[in-house]
C-alpha positions in Angstrom: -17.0 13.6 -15.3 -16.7 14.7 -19.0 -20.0 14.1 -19.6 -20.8 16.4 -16.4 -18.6 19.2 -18.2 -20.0 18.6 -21.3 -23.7 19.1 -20.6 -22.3 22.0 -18.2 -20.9 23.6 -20.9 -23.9 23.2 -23.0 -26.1 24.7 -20.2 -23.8 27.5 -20.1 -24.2 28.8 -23.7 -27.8 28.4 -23.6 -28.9 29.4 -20.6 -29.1 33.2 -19.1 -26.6 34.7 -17.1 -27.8 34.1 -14.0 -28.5 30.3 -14.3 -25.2 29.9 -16.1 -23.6 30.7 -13.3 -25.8 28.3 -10.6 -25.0 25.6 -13.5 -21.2 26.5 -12.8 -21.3 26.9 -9.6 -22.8 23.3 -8.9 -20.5 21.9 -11.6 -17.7 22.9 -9.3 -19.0 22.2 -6.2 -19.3 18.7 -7.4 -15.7 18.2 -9.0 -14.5 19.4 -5.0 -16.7 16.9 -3.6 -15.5 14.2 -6.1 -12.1 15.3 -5.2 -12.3 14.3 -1.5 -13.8 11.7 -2.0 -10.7 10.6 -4.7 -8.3 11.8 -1.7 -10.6 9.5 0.9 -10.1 6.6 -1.6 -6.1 7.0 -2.0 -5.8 7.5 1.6 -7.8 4.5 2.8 -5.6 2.3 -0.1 -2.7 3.4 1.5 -3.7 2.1 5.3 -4.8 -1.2 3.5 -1.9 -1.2 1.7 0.0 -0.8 4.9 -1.7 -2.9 7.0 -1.8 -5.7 4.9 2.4 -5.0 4.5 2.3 -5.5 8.4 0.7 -8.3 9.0 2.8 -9.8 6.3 5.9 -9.1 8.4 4.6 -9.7 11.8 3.4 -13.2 10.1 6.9 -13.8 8.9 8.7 -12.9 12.0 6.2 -15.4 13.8 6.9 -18.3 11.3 10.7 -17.5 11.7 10.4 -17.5 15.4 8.3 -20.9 15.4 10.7 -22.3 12.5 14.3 -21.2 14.9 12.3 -22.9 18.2 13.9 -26.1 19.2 11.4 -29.0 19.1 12.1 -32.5 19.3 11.8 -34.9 16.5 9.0 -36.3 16.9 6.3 -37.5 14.5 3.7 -35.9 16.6 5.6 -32.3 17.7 6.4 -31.6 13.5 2.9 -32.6 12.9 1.4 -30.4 15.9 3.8 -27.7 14.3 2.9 -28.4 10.5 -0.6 -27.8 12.0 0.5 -24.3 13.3 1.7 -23.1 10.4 -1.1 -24.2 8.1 -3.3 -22.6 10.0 -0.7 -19.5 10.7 -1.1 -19.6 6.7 -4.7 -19.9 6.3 -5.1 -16.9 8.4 -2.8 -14.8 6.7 -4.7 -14.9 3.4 -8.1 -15.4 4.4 -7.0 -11.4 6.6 -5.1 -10.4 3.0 -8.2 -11.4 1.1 -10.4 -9.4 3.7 -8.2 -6.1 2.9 -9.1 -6.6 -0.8 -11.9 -3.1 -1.8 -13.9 -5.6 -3.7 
C-alpha cells in the first residue's frame, strides 16, 4: 500500500488540479475497499477460530463420555473402542486441518 501512496503522491505534485484530485480520490476509495476487506478477513479468522475451539470441545466431551461408559473387558469391546477413538481422532484433525486459510 506504500507504494500505492507513494506513486499517489507523486501523481499529485505533477499532475493538474483537477486530476490530482481523481488520483486522490481513487487512492482513497481503494484504502476503504482494502479496509473491508481487512475487516472480512479478521472476522472470518474469528468464526474459524471459533469453530475450530468448538469442535475441539464437543470432541472432548465425546471422548470423555465414551472414556466414563462402562464396557466390559474384553479384548474385542477395548479394541472396537480403541477403533472409535482413532477414528474420533482422525476426524478431529483432518476437520482442524480443513479450517486452516491456506
Amino acid at each position: 500500500m506504500k507504494g500505492l501512496h507513494d506513486a499517489c503522491s507523486f501523481l499529485v505534485t505533477v499532475c493538474d488540479d483537477d486530476m490530482a484530485m481523481k488520483v486522490t480520490q481513487q487512492v482513497h476509495e481503494i484504502d476503504e475497499k482494502l479496509q473491508a476487506v481487512q475487516r472480512a478477513l479478521a472476522d472470518q479468522s474469528v468464526d474459524q477460530y471459533g469453530a475450530g475451539v468448538q469442535y475441539v470441545n464437543d470432541w472432548c466431551d465425546m471422548v470423555k463420555a465414551e472414556l466414563s461408559r462402562h464396557i466390559l473387558a474384553s479384548y474385542e469391546d477395548l479394541s472396537a473402542q480403541n477403533h472409535t477413538l482413532t477414528v474420533s481422532l482422525i476426524c478431529l484433525f483432518l476437520s482442524l486441518l480443513k479450517l486452516q486459510p491456506y
